[in-house]
NULO-382269 format. One record per residue: residue number from 1; residue in one letter; x, y, z of N, C-alpha, C in turn. Coordinates in steps of 0.02 Angstrom, whole numbers, plus 32768, in hexadecimal, padded with zeros to 4 digits. Atoms other than C-alpha are relative to their C-alpha. Last residue first. Layout:
# NULO-382269
+-------+------+------+------+------+-------+-------+-------+------+------+------+
: lumse : gumi : n.c1 : n.c2 : n.c3 : ca.c1 : ca.c2 : ca.c3 : c.c1 : c.c2 : c.c3 :
+-------+------+------+------+------+-------+-------+-------+------+------+------+
:   NUM :    A :    X :    Y :    Z :     X :     Y :     Z :    X :    Y :    Z :
...
+-------+------+------+------+------+-------+-------+-------+------+------+------+
# end
This chain:
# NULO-382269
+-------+------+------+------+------+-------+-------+-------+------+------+------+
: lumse : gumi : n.c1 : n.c2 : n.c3 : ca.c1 : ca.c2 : ca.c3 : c.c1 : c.c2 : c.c3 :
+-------+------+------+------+------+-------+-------+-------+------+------+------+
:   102 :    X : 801E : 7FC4 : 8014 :  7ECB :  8203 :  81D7 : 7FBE : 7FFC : 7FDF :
:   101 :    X : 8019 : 7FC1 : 7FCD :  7EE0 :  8176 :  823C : 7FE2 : 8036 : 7FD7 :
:   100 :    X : 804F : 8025 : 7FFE :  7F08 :  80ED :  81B5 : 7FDC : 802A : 8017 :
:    99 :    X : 8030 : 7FF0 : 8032 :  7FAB :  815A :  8177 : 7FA6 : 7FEB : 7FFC :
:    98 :    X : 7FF9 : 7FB7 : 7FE7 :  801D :  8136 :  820D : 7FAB : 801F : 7FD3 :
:    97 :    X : 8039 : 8001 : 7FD0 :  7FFE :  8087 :  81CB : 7FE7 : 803A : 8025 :
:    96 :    X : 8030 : 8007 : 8034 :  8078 :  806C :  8146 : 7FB7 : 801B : 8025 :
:    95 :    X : 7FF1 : 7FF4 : 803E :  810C :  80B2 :  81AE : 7FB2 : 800E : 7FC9 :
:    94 :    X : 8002 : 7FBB : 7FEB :  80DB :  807B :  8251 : 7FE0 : 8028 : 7FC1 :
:    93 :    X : 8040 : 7FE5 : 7FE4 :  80CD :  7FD8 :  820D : 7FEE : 8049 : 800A :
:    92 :    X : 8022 : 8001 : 8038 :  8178 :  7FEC :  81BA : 7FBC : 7FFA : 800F :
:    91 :    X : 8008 : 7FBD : 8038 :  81B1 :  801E :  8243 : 7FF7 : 8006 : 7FC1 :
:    90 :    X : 8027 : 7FC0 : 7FCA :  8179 :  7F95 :  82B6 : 800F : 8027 : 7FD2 :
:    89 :    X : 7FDE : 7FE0 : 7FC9 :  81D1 :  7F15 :  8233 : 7FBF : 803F : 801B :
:    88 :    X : 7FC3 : 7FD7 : 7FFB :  8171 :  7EA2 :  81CC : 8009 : 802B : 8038 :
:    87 :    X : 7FC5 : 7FEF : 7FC5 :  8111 :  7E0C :  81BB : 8014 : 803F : 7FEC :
:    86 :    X : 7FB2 : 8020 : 7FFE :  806A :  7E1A :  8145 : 802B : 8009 : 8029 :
:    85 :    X : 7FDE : 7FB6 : 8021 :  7FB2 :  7E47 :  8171 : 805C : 7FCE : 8015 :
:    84 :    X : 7FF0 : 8005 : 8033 :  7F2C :  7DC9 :  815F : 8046 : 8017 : 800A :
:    83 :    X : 8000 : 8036 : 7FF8 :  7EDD :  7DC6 :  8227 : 8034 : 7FE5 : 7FC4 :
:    82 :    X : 8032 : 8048 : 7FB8 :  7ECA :  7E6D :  8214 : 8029 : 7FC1 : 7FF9 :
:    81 :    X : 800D : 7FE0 : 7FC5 :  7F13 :  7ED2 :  817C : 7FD3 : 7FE2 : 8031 :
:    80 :    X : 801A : 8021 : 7FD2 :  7F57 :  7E92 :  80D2 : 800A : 8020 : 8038 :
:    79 :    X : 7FEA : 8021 : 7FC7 :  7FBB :  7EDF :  804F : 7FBC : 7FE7 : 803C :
:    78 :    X : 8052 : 8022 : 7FE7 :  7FAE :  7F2F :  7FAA : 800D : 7FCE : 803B :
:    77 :    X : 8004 : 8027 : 7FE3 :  802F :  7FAA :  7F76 : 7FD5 : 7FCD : 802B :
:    76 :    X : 8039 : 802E : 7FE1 :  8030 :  8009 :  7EE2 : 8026 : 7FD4 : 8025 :
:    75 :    X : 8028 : 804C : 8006 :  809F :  808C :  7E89 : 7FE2 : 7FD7 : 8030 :
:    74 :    X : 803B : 8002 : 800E :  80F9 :  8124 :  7E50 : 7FE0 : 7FCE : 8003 :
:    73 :    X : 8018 : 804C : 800A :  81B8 :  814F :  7E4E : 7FBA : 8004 : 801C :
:    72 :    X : 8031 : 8000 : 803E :  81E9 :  81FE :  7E59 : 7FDD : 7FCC : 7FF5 :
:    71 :    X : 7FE6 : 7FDC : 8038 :  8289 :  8205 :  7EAB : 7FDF : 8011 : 7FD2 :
:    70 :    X : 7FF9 : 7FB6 : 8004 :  8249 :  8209 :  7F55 : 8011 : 800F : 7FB9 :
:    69 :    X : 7FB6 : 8009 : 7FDB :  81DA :  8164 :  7F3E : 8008 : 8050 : 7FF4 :
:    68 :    X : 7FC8 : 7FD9 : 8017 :  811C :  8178 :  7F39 : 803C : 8003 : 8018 :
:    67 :    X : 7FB4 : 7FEE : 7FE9 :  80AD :  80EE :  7F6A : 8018 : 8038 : 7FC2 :
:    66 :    X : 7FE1 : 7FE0 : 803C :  7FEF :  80E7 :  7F55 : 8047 : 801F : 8028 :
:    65 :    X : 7FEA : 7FBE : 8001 :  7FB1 :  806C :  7FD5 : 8015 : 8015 : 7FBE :
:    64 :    X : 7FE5 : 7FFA : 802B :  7F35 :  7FDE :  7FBA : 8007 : 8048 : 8000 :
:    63 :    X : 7FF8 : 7FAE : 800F :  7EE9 :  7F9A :  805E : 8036 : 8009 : 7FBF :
:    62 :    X : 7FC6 : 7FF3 : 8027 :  7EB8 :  7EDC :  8076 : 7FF3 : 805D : 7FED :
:    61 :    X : 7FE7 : 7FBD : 7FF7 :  7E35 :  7E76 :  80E7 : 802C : 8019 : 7FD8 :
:    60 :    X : 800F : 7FC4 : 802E :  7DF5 :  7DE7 :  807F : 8019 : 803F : 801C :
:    59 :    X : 7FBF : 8018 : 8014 :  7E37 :  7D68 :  8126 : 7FFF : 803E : 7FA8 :
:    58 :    X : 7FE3 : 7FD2 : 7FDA :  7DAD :  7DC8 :  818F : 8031 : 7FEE : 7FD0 :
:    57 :    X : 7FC5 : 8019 : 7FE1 :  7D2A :  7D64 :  811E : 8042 : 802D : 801D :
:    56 :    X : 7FF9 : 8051 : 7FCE :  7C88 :  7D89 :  8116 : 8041 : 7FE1 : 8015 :
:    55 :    X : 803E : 7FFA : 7FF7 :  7C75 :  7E41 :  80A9 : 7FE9 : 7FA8 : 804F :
:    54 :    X : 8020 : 8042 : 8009 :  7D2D :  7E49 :  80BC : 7FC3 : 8004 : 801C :
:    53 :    X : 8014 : 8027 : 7FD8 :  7D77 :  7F03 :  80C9 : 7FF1 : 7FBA : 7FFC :
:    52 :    X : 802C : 803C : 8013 :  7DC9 :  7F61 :  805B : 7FEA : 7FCC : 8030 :
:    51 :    X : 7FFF : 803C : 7FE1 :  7E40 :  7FF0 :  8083 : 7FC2 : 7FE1 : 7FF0 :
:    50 :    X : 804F : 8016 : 8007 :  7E73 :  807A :  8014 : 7FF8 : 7FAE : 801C :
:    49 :    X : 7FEE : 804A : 7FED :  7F27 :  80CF :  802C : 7F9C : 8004 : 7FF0 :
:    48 :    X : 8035 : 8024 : 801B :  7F73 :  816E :  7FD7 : 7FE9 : 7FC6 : 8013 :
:    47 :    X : 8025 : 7FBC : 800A :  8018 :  81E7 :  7FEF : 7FB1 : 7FDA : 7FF8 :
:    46 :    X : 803B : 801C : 8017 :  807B :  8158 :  803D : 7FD3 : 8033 : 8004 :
:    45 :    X : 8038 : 7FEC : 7FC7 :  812E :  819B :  8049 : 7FCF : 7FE4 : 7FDA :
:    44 :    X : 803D : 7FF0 : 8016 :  81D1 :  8145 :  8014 : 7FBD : 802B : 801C :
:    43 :    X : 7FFB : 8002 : 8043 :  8282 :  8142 :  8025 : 7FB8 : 800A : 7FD7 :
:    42 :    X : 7FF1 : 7FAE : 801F :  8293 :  8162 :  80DE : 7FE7 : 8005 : 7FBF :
:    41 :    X : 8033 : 7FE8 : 7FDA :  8240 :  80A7 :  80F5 : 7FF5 : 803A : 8007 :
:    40 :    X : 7FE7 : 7FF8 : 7FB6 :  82C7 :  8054 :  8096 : 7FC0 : 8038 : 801B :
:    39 :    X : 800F : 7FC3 : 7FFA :  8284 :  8031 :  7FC8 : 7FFA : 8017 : 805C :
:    38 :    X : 8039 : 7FF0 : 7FDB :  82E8 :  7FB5 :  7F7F : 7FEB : 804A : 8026 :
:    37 :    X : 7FC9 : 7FD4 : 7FE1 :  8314 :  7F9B :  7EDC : 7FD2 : 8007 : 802D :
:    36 :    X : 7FAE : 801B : 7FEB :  82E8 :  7EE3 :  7E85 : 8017 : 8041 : 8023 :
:    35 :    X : 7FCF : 800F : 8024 :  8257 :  7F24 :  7E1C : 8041 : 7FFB : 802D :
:    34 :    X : 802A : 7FED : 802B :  81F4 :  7F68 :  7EC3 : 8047 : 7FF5 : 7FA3 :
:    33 :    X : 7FCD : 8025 : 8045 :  822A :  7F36 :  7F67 : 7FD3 : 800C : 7FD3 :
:    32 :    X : 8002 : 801C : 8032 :  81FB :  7F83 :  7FF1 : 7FF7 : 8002 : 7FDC :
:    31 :    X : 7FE8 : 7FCB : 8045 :  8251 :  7F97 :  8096 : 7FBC : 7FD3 : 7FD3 :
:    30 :    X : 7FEC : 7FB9 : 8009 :  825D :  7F49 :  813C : 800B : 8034 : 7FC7 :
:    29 :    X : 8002 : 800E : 7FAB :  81FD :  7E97 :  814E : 8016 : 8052 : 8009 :
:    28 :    X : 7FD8 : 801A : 7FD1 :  81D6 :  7EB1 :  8092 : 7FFE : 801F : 803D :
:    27 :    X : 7FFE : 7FDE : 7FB3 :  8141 :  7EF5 :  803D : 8037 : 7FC0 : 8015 :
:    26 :    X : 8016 : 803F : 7FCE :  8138 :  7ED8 :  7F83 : 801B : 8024 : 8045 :
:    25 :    X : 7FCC : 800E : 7FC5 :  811D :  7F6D :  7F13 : 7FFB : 7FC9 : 8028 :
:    24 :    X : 802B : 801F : 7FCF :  80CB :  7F74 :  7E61 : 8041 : 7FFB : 804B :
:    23 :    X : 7FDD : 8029 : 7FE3 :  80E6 :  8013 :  7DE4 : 7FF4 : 7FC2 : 804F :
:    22 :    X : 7FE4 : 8036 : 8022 :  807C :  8068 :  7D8E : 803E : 7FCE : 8016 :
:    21 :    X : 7FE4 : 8042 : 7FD9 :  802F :  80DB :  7E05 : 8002 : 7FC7 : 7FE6 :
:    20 :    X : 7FA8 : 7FF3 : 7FEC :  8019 :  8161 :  7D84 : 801D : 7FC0 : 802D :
:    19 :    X : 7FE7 : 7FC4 : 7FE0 :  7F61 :  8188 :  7D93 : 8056 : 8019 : 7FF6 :
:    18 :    X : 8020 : 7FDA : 8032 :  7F1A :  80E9 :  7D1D : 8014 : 8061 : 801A :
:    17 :    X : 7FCD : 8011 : 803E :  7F88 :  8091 :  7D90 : 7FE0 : 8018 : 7FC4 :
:    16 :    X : 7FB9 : 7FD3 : 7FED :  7F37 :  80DC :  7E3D : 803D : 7FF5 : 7FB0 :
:    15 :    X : 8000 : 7FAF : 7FED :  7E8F :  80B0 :  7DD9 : 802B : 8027 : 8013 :
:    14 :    X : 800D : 7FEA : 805A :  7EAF :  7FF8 :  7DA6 : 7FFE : 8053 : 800F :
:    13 :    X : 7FB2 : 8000 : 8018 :  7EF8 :  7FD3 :  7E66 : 7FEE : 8012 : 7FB9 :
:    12 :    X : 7FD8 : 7FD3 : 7FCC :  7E59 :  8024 :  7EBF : 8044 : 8002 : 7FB7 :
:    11 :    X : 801A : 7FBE : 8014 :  7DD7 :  7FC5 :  7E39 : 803A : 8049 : 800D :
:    10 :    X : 7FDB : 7FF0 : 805A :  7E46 :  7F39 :  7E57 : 7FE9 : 802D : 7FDC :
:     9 :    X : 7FBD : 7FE9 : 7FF3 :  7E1B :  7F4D :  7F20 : 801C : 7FF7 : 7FA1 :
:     8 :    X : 7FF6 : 8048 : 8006 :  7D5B :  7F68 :  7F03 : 8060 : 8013 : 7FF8 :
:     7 :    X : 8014 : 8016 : 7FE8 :  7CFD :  800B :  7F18 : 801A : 7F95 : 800D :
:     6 :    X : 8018 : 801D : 8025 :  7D5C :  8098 :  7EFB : 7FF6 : 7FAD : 802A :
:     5 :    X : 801A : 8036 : 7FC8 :  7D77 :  8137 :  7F47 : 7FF3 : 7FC6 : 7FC4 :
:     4 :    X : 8007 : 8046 : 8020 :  7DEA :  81C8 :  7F0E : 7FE7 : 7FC9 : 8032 :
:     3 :    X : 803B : 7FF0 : 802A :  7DF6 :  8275 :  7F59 : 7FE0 : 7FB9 : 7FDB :
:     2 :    X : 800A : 800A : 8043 :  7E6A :  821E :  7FC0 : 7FC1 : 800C : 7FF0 :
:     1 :    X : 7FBF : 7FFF : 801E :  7EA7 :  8243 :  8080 : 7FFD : 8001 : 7FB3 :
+-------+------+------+------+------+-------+-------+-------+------+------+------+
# end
């Protein structure tokens, strides 16, 4: 999915923001949130993800997508996967996750 590889997750988030992905997103239960507006599940696509493993601990798991909203907007989400990974809705799983496969 990304010509881009890097080897540590602040390596990931310094690099998508040295690209443009200047902006930070939080993951809510159905949407998210990014300066106070939110971003509904139509509203965005995830053109970019890099997952990280834990060399010993499963709880280190964490993937850092590159979000694009439709209007243009540009930015980072860093989240947790396994055992780590935050509440939210089935379609927002779907959503973020559709993208692991490829």
């Amino acid at each position: 999915m990304s010509q881009f590889t890097y080897d540590t997750l602040s390596g990931a988030t310094n690099g998508l923001k040295e690209r443009g992905y200047t902006l930070d997103f939080n993951l809510s239960e159905n949407c998210l949130i990014c300066n106070n507006n939110k971003f509904e599940i139509e509203d965005f696509e995830i053109v970019e993800f890099h997952r990280f493993e834990g060399a010993t601990d499963p709880a280190d798991e964490a993937i850092v997508y590159a979000v694009e909203g439709v209007n243009g907007e540009k930015g980072v989400l860093v989240s947790g996967y396994g055992i780590s990974a935050e509440g939210m809705s089935a379609q927002m799983a779907k959503k973020l996750h559709e993208n692991l496969r490829n």
